[in-house]
C-alpha positions in Angstrom: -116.9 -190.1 10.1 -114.8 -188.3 12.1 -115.8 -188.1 15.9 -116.1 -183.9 15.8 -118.9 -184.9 13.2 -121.0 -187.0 15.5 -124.1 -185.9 17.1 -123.3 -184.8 21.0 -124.3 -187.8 22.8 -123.9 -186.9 26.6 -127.1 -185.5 27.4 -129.1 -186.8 30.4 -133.2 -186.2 30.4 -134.5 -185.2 33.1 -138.2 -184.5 34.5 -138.2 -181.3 34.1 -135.1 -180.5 31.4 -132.3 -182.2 30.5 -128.0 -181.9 31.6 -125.4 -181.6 29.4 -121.6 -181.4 30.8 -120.5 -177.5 31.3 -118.2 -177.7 29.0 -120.1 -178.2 26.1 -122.8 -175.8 27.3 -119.7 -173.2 27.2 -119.0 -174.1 23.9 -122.6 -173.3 22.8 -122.4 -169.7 24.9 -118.7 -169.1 22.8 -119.9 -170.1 19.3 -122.8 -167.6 20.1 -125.7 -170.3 19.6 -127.0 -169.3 22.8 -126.5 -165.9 24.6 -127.6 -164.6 27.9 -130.6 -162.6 28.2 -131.4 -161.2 31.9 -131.6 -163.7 34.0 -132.0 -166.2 31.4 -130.6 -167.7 27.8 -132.1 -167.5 24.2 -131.4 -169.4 21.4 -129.4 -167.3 18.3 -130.9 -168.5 15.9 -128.0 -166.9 13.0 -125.5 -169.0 15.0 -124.9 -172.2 14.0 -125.8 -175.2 16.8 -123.6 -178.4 17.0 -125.9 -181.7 16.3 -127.2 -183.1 19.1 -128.2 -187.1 19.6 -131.9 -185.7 20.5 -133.9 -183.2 18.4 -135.2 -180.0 20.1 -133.3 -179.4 22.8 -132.9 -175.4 22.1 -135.8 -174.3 19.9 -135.9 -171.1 19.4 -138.3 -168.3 20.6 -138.2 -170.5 24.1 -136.2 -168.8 27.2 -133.7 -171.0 29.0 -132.7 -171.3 32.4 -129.2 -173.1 33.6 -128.4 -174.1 37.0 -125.1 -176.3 37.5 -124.7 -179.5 39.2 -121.4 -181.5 39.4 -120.0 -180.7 36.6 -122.9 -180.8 34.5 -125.5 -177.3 32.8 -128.5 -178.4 34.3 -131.3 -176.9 31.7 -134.8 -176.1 31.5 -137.1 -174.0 29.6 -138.8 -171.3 30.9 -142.8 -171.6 30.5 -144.3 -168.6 30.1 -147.3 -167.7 32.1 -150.8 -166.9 30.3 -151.6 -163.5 30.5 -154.9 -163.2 32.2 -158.0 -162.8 31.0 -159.7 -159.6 31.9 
């Protein structure tokens, strides 16, 4: 299999998201699989999304935010509050 096949490997987990180096998070803004929206990102779900080693790491209908950190997209997803209860 050739190595543009593969599933993206370099993805570090963290705590509260996960990294992935900026370049690849570029790719995924230029192929259109994710796309700003305000202050945050959204998953396109029309565009296509390279593999990844680990499952889930852009669902869609979840809001993204991305903060970078030498060299890497730091990522996490944006929990929305409960509306409250009247």
């Amino acid at each position: 299999m050739a190595d543009e096949q593969l599933p993206f490997a370099d993805i570090l987990v963290l705590e509260d998201g996960f990294s992935i180096p900026e370049l690849k998070w570029r790719e995924l803004l230029f192929v259109g699989a994710l796309r700003p929206d305000g202050d945050s990102f959204v998953r396109d779900p029309s565009r296509p999304l390279p593999p990844f080693r680990l499952e889930g790491l852009f669902p869609e209908g979840v809001r993204f935010r991305m903060t970078r950190s030498a060299g890497r997209a730091v990522v996490r997803h944006i929990i929305a509050s409960a509306p409250a209860r009247p």
